[in-house]
N, C-alpha and C positions, 0 to 999 in steps of 0.2 A: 582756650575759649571753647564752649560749649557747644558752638551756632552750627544747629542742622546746613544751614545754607554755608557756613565758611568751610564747613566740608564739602559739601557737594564743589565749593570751588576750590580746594587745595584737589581736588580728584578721592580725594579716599572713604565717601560717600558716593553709589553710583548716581544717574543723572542720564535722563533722554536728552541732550542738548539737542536744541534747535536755532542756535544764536551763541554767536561769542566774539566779541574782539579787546583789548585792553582792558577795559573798561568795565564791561556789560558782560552778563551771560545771562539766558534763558534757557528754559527746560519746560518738558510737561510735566503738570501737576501731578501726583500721587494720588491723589482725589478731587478728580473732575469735576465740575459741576456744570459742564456745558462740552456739548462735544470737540471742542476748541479752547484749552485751557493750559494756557502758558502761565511760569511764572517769570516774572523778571525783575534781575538782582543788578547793583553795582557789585567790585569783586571788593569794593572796599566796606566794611564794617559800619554801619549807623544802625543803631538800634530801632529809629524811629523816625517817622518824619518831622517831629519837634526836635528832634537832635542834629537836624542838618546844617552846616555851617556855612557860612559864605561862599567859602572856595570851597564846597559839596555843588552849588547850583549846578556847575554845567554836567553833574552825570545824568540832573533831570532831564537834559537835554538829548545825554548819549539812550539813556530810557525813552524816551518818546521817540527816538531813532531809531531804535531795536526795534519799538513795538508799530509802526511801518511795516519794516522791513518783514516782519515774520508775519505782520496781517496779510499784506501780499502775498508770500512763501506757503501760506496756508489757504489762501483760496477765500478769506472774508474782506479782502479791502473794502470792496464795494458792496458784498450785502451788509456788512456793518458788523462792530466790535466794541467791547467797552473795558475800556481797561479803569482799573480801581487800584486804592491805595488804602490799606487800613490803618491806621494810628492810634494806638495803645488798645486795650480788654475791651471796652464798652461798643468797638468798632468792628472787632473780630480779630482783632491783629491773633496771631497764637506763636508767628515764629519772630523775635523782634532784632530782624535784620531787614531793614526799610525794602519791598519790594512790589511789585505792579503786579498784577492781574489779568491778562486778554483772556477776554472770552468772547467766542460764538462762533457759530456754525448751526443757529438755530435761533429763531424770535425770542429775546430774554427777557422781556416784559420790566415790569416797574423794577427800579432800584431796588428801594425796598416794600413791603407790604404796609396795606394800611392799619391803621390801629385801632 
């Protein structure tokens, strides 16, 4: 398989890790877009968030678990962080191994722009 991100978790891809347990790993992004920019992966393969299967649910759960703990660990619990999901081209998605967003360390204004 091809996947930037299945490398970074077999290890032979490097990777800032900031988060790991069975399940989940995190890293900082290679292009930031906030001074606070994790990305965060299941270590298992789904291409998309349309692709997730019943017994996928609970890793949304070890994901919103991770991304806690590293909001804490980074100093944004409490002035605030937004974590995102993109699914498929027209969303951004570019690497399609289903994966989350934290960002902040800085006021990140509207979602997205007006039109």
């Amino acid at each position: 398989m091809d996947c930037i991100f299945c490398k970074i978790i077999e290890g032979t891809l490097p990777s800032k890790k900031v988060y790991e347990t069975e399940q989940v790993v995190a890293f900082h992004d290679i292009q930031p877009k906030a001074p606070v920019h994790i990305v965060i992966i299941p270590k298992k393969h789904i291409p998309t968030m349309n692709d997730l299967q019943k017994e996928d649910y609970a890793l949304l759960g070890d994901i919103h678990e991770a991304a806690q703990h590293i909001a804490k660990d980074l100093g944004v619990e409490q002035s605030g962080y937004r974590l995102v999901n993109n699914c498929n081209k027209d969303s951004g998605q570019i690497v399609f191994h289903i994966h989350y967003h934290l960002l902040g360390g800085e006021p990140l204004g509207d979602i997205v722009g007006s039109r």
